[in-house]
Each structure stands twice: as C-alpha cells, then as structure tokens.
C-alpha positions in Angstrom: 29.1 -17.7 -49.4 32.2 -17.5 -47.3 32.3 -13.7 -47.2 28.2 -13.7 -46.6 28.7 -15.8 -44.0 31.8 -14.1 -42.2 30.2 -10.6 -42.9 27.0 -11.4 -40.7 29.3 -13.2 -37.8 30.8 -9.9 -37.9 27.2 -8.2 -37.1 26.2 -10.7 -34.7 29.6 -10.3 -32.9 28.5 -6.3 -33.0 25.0 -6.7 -31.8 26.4 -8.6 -29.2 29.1 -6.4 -28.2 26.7 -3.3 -28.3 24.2 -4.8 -26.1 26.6 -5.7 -23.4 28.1 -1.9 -24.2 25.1 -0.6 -23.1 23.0 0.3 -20.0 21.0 -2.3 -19.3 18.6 -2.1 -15.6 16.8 -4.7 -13.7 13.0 -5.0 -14.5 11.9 -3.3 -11.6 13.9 0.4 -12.5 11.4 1.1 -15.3 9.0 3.3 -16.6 5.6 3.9 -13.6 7.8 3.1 -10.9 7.3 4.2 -7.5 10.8 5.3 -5.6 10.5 5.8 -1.7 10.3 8.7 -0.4 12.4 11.1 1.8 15.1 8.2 1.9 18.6 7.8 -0.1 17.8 5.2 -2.5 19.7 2.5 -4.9 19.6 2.0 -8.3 22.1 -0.1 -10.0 22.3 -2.1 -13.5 25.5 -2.9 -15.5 27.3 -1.1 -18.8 30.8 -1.3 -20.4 33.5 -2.4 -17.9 34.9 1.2 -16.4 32.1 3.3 -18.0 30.8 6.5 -15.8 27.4 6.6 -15.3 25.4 9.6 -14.0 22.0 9.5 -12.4 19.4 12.4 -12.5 16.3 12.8 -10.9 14.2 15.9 -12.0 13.4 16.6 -8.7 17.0 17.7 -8.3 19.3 15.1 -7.3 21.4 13.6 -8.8 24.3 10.6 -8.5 27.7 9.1 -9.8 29.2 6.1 -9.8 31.8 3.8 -12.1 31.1 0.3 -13.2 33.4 -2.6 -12.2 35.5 -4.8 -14.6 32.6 -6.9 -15.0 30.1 -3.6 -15.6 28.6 -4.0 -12.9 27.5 -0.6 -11.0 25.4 0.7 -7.9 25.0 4.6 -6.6 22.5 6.1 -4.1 20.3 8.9 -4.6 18.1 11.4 -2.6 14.1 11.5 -2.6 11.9 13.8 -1.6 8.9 13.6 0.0 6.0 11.5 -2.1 5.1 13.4 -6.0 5.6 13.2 -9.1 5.6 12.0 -12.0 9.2 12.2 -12.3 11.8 11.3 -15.2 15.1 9.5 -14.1 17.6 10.2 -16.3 20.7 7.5 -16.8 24.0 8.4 -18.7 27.0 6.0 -19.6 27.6 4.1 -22.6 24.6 5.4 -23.8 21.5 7.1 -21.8 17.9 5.7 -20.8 15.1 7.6 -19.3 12.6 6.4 -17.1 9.5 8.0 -17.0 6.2 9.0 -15.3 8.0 7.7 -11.9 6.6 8.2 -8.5 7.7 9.1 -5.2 5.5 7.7 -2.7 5.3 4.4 -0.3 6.6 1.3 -1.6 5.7 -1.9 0.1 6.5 -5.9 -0.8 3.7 -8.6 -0.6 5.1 -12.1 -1.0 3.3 -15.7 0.1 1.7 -18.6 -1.2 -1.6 -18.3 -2.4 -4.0 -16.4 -0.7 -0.9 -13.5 -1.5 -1.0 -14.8 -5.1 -5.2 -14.5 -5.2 -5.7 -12.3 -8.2 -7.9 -9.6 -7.0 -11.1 -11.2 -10.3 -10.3 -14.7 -7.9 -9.3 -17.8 -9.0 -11.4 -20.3 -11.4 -14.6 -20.9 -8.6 -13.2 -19.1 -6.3 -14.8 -15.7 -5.9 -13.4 -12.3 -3.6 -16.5 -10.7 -2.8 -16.9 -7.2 -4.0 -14.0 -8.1 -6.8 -16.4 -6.2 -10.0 -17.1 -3.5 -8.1 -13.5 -3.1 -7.1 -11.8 -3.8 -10.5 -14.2 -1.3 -12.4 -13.5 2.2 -9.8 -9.7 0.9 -10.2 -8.2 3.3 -12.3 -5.9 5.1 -10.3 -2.5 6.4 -11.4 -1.4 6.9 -7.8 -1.1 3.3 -7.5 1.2 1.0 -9.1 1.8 -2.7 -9.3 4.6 -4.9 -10.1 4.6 -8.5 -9.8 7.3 -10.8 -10.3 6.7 -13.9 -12.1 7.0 -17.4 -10.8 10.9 -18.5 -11.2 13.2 -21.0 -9.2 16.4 -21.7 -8.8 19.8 -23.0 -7.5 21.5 -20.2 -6.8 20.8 -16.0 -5.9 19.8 -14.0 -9.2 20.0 -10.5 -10.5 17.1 -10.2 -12.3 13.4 -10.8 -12.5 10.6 -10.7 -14.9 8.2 -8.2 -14.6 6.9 -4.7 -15.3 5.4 -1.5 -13.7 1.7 -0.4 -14.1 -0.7 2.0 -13.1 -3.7 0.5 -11.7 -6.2 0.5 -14.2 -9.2 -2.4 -14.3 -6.8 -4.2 -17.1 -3.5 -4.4 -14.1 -6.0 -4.7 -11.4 -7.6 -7.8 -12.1 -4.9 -9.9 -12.2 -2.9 -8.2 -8.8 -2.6 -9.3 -5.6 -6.1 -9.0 -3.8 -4.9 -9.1 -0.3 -1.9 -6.7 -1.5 -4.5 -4.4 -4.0 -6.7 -3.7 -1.4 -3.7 -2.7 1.3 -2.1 -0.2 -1.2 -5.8 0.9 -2.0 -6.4 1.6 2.0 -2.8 3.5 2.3 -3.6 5.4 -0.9 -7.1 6.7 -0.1 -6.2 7.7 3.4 -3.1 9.1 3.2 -3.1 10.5 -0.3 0.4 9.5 -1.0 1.7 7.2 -5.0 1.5 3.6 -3.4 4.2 0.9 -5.4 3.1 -3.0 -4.4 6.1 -5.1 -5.5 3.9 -8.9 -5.3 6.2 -11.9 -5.2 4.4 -15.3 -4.6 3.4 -18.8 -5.7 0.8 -20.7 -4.0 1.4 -23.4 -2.0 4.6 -22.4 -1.3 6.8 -23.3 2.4 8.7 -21.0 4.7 11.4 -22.7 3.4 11.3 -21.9 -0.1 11.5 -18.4 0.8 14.8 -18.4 3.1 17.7 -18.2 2.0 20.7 -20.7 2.3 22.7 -19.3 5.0 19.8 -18.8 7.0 18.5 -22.5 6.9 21.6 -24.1 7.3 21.3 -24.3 11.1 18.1 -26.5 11.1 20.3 -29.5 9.7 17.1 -31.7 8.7 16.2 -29.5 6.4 17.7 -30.7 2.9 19.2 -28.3 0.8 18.5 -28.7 -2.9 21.4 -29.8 -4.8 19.9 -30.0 -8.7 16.5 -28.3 -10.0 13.6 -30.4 -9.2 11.5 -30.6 -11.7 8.2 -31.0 -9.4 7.9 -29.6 -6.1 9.7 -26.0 -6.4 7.5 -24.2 -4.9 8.3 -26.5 -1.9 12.1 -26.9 -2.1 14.1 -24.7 0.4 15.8 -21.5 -1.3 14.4 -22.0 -4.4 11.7 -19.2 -4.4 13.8 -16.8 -2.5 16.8 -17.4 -5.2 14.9 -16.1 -7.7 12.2 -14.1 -6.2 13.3 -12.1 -3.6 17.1 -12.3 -3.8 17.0 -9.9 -7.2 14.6 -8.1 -5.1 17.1 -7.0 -2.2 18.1 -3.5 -2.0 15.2 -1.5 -3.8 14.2 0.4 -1.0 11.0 -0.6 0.4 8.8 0.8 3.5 7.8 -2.3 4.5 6.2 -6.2 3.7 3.3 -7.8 4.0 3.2 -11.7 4.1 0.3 -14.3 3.9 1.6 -17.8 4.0 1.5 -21.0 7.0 -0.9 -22.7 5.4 2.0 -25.5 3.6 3.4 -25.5 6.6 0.5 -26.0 8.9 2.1 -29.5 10.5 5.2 -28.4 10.9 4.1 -25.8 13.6 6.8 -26.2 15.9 9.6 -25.7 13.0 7.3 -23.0 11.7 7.6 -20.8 15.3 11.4 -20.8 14.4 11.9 -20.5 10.9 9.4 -17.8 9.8 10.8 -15.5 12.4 14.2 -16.5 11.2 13.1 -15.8 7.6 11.4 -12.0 8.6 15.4 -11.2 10.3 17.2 -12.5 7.7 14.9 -10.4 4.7 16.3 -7.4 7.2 19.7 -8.2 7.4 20.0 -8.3 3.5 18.2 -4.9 2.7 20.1 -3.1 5.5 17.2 -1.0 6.1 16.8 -1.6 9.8 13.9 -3.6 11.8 11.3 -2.4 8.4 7.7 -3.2 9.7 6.6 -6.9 8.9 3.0 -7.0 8.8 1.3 -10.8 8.4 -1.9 -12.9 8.0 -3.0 -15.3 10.6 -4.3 -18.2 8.5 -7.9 -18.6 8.3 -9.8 -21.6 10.0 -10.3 -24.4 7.3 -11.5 -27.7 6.8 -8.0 -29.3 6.4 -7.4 -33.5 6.5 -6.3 -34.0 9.6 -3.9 -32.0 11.8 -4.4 -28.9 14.0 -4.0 -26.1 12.0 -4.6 -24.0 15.3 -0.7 -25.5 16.4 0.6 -22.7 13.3 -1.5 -19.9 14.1 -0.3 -20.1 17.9 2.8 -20.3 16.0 2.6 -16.9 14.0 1.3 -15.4 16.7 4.2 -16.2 18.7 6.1 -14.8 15.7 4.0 -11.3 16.4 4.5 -10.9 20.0 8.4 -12.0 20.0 9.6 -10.1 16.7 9.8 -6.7 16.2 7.8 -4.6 14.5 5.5 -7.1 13.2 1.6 -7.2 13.0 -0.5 -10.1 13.1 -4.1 -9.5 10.9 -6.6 -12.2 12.5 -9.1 -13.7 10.0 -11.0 -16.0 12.3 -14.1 -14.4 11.1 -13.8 -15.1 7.4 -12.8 -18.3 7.2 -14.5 -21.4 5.0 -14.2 -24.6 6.0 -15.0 -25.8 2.3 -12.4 -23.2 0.7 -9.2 -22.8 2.0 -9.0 -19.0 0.0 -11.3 -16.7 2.1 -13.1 -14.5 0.0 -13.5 -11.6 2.3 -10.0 -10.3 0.7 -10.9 -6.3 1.1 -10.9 -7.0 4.8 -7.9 -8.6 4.5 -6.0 -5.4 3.4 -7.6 -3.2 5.6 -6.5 -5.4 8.2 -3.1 -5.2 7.2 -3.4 -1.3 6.4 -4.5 -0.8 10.4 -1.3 -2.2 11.4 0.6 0.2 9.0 -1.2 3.0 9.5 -1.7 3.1 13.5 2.6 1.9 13.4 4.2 3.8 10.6 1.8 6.5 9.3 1.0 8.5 12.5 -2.7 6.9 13.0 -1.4 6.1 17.1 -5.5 6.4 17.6 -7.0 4.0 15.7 -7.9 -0.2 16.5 -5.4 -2.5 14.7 -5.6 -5.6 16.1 -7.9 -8.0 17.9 -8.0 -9.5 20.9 -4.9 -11.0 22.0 -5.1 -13.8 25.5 -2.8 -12.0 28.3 -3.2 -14.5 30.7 -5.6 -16.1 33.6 -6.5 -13.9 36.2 -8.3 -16.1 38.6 -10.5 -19.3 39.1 -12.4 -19.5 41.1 -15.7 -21.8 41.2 -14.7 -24.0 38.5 -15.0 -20.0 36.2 -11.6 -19.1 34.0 -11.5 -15.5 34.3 -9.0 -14.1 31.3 -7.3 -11.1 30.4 -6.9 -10.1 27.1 -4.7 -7.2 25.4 -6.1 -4.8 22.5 -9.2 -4.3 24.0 -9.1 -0.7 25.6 -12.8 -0.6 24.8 -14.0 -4.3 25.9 -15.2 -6.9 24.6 -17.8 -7.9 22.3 -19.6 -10.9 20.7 -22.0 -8.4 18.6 -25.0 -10.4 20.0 -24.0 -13.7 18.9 -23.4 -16.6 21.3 -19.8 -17.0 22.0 -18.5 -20.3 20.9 -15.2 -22.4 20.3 -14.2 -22.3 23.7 -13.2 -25.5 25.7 -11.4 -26.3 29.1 -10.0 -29.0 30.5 -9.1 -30.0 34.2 -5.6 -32.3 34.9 -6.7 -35.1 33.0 -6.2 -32.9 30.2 -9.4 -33.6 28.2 -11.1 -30.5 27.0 -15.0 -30.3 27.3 -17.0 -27.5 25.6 -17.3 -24.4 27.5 -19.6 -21.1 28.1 -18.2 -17.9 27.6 -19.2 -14.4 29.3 -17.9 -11.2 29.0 -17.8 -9.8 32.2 -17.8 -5.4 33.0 -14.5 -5.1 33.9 -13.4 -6.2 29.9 -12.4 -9.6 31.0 -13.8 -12.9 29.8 -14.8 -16.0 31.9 -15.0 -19.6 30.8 -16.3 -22.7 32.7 -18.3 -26.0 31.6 -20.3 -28.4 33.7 -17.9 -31.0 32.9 -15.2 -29.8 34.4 -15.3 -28.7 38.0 -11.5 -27.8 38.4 -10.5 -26.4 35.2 -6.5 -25.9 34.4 -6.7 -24.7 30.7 -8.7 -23.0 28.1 -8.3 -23.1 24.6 -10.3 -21.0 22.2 -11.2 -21.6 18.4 -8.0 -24.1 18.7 -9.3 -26.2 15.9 -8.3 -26.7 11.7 -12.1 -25.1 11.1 -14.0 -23.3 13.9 -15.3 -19.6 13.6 -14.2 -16.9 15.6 -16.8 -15.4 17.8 -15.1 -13.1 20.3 -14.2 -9.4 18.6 -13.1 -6.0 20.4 -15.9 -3.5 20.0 -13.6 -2.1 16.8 -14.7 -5.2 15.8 -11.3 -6.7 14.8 -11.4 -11.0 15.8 -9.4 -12.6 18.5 -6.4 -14.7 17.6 -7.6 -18.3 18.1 -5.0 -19.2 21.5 -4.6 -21.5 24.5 -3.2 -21.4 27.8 -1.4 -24.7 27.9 1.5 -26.1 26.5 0.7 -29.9 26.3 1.9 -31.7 23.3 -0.3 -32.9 20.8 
C-alpha cells in the first residue's frame, strides 16, 4: 500500500504543481466579455514565476509582459472602436483563448437593493413591464456580469462570476435598474454594452469604501474579525471583496443606487459617499469617469427624515464632478421601499450618460433643481430653479408638498404657482412673512413639480436649521 499511496502523493503534488504552472485569469477576462473601446486596456492573471506571456487581440494588437516571482503578471492593450466578436488569445505556460468578446461600452452598477432588484422582481415585489421586457431580451450586443455576494477582511483578487449575453434566461435575474440602462445605451447608440453589477441589499456607504479612505472619520469602527451577521453593514467589507478585484478593468463609467441604509446618517452620508465616488477614481486611474446615481425614492420609513439624505446626494451631485443625480420622486411607494417603475429608472440614468458622455448635448437629463429665492414679496416665495430651459410643469395636477415657514421656524402647508417667466411662487395663509420653503422634504410625499421633459424635481429646502 506504501508504493500506492506515495505513487498518488506523487500525482496530487503534479496536479497541483500544473495548475499553479498554468495561466489562470480573474472571472471577469472570460468568454462574452465586453473590452472598452478606443482605450489601452489591462488584462492580467498569474502563471509560472518568470514565464512570458503574449496577448493577442484579433483585431490586431497585441501585448507582452513577464510574470513576477510570485507569477503574478499585468500588460496593456489597444482597442478599437466598439465590434466584434473578437477572440483574445493568451500564451505562456500554456495558452487560453477567450472568445466571442466584445468591444463596446462597459459600465459598473453597484448598491444595495434597488441595484440588486433582479429585473422578474423580488418575491411580491413586481417591476412593471418585467414579462414583456424579459421575453424581447435576447440580445447578443448586451452582456452581463454580476459578482456574487462575498465579504471580507482584507482587498481580494478574485471574484465569482461569469459573462453572458442577454438572453430571457441572464435577463431575469440581472440588475433591473442596471438592464434597462445598458438596454437604453444599446438601442440608441448601437454600440456591445458590458454591465459589471456588484451589490447586496441593504448595504451602507461604508461597506463600500475602502480602509484608507474611512480612516479619517475616526467613529467609524473598522472591522477587526469577520462578523458573522451584519456584513453587508460592516465598513470595507463589501468593497474588499466586491469592488477591490474589480479595480483596473477598464470601465466608461458607474452607476450607483444606494442611501437608503444610511438614510439617518444624512450628515455623515454628505461626506462619505462623495469620499467613496473620489476614492473608486483614484484606484482605477482612469480620471474624473462619470458617476451617475439615484436619488432615493419617497417611502414610508419608521421615523426619521429620509428627505435629510436626498438633500444629501444632491449635495453630492452639484459639488462632485461629473456626477448625475436621477430623481424618482414620482415613483415612489410609501408601502414598498423598491419602486417598481425600474425602466424609468435606467432611462433616467441613460439621459445623464447620453446628454454627458455620448454627444446627446440636446436632450433633457435632469429635473428641476432649487437655484435659489428671488424675491418675497407679499408674504409670495418666488424661486428659481435650474434645468428647466423650457418651464415648468405640474401636467395638470395640483402642486403639492410644499411648505413655508416664517422665524418661528414652523412650516405650514403652502400653494404653489408656476408663474410665465419659469419661476415658481409659494405662500400660505398661515404665514404672513415667510423665511423658508421646503418642498416634498418628507420620508413619503410624491413629487408633483416636473420640467415640461417631464423629468421630477429633487425634493429640496432653503434653510439649513437642524432637525
């Protein structure tokens, strides 16, 4: 038995040595990918200590580079503009080819759970139009990866996952919210569409940033072991092993929906979610990329203002650059916290992208944002608002949600009118000499004020008392 048993040692040992002798790639460098276009990008993996490796595009680039002592090796490599399918040809210890790769737009979509929202919905939770949608699917122009749910400790290499064409099978379970952008992109522009989706719901800020970057807001507790509840909560955690493996595949672009864990901890949210958008663009070193983010949607929530972190992300939009803010005060649920209006989500999202980064300079991409008071006069607010080159509109229902108060800083219900010159005035009976307005400032109340694109205001106010 002693010869048996050192004879398959022996293999073991060989397997093992062969596999770590080998080319072996992170899970996103696979078969269906989608490169970026017109931009030199990375691909790296690891192979025998030492070994050359040779990259080769069929589209007639190609790359060199040699692994490390500890086979670890990264090289650069031209695109063209969006095509394919491609092969990608790898050569070292041993060669690999990827296949039916695309050049196009690639674009990551991370969050909690309205990012997570499968595009069939969750368990009694519909997304209207989601049949219709999943069945005209089938499009190999689009492709979807999403990275499953992992914590921990410390910054990995690797995540699980796969490439896909979208098909009805991939498209059920995708992204809704990020489906229905790459499906806008696609349809318009024509041009292979990859959607990298990296969430978990009910995830913080926090989770998402890494340590470096939360180490100045000293009351925020590192982790120092693996929690076994709570990870999708604990600072670093998610960004460890969810975006960290993530850095460096060159994207166009990300689009984020998340505040709504962190919707009483507005004032730390105005800080670190900007913080968080710098710091995902100081590790892929590809410049200011666009940043392009949901407004949470008005919601019944247990006490609270969740209006405190909306006027915190739009903060984040008028202070950051290159970020878009997509409003969803019209879609909101005060009984569901997951609107199910997740198509005009993505398009929402798709406005920003295509008006900023695909030439579309025409075209309405955002709503209504509060400028400042002109004048009162009467006991009448008059307001100025931005994104409204066309006016105003209410489409013929009453406008409500709007409130002022005078120095005694007790807000009454208030009319509304939209007055010729695109401005707004505001006044209530109650209040003869108003200081402040506030609009839709509430966990749950419905936007009613629009542009006549039709996009919704941000809910907003004009004071900065403490709540």
């Amino acid at each position: 038995m002693k010869p048996l048993k050192t004879i398959l040692l022996a293999i073991l040992f060989l397997s093992v040595t062969i596999s770590f002798a080998q080319i072996q790639l992170p899970a996103f460098f696979g078969d269906h990918m989608v490169l970026q276009q017109n931009s030199t990008v990375s691909i790296w993996g690891t192979d025998k200590p030492n070994a050359k490796i040779k990259v080769i595009g069929n589209w007639g680039k190609e790359s060199t580079a040699t692994a490390n002592a500890n086979g670890q090796w990264k090289l650069k490599i031209q695109t063209p503009s969006y095509g394919g399918p491609y092969t990608l040809n790898i050569k070292g210890s041993n060669e690999v080819t990827l296949n039916n790769v695309m050049i196009g737009e690639v674009w990551l979509c991370s969050g909690q759970s309205n990012m997570e929202m499968p595009v069939k919905g969750f368990n009694n939770q519909p997304i209207n139009g989601s049949g219709e949608a999943i069945i005209n699917s089938k499009n190999n122009q689009i492709r979807l990866f999403t990275v499953k749910r992992a914590a921990s400790l410390d910054p990995l290499d690797q995540v699980e996952g796969q490439w896909a064409e979208a098909t009805p099978l991939t498209v059920k379970d995708f992204s809704a919210t990020a489906y229905f952008f790459g499906k806008k992109l696609n349809t318009l522009l024509n041009i292979p569409i990859g959607l990298i989706h990296t969430s978990w719901g009910g995830s913080s800020v926090e989770a998402w940033m890494d340590k470096e970057s939360l180490s100045p807001y000293n009351t925020i507790e590192l982790p120092k072991n693996l929690p076994e509840e709570g990870l999708n909560q604990t600072p670093t955690l998610l960004y460890n092993a969810m975006i960290s493996p993530l850095v460096g595949y060159n994207i166009k672009g990300a689009i984020w929906y998340q505040g709504e864990s962190n919707r009483n901890r507005a004032k730390e949210y105005a800080q670190l979610f900007p913080t968080m958008i710098n710091t995902w663009r100081e590790k892929w070193q590809q410049g200011k990329f666009p940043f392009y983010f949901v407004q949470i949607a008005p919601y019944g929530y247990d006490g609270g203002n969740a209006g405190f972190v909306r006027e915190a992300q739009l903060y984040t939009m008028k202070t950051v650059e290159n970020t878009g803010m997509a409003v969803t005060m019209d879609i909101g649920d005060c009984d569901f916290i997951h609107p199910r209006e997740k198509k005009l989500v993505g398009d929402r999202l798709a406005l920003w992208a295509l008006a900023k980064d695909y030439g579309m300079e025409d075209i309405a991409y955002s709503g209504p944002v509060y400028k400042a008071i002109d004048e009162i006069k009467d006991g009448k607010v008059k307001m100025s608002f931005e994104y409204n080159e066309n006016g105003l509109s209410s489409y013929g229902q009453p406008l409500s949600g709007f409130e002022v108060a005078g120095a005694d800083k007790v807000f009454h219900p208030a009319e509304a009118k939209i007055n010729g010159d695109k401005s707004l005035s505001v006044w209530s009976e109650h209040v003869s000499a108003p200081v402040a307005v506030r609009y839709a400032f509430k966990n749950c109340e419905a936007g009613s004020l629009f542009n006549t694109e039709g996009l919704p205001a941000s809910s907003f106010r004009t004071d900065t008392w403490e709540e």
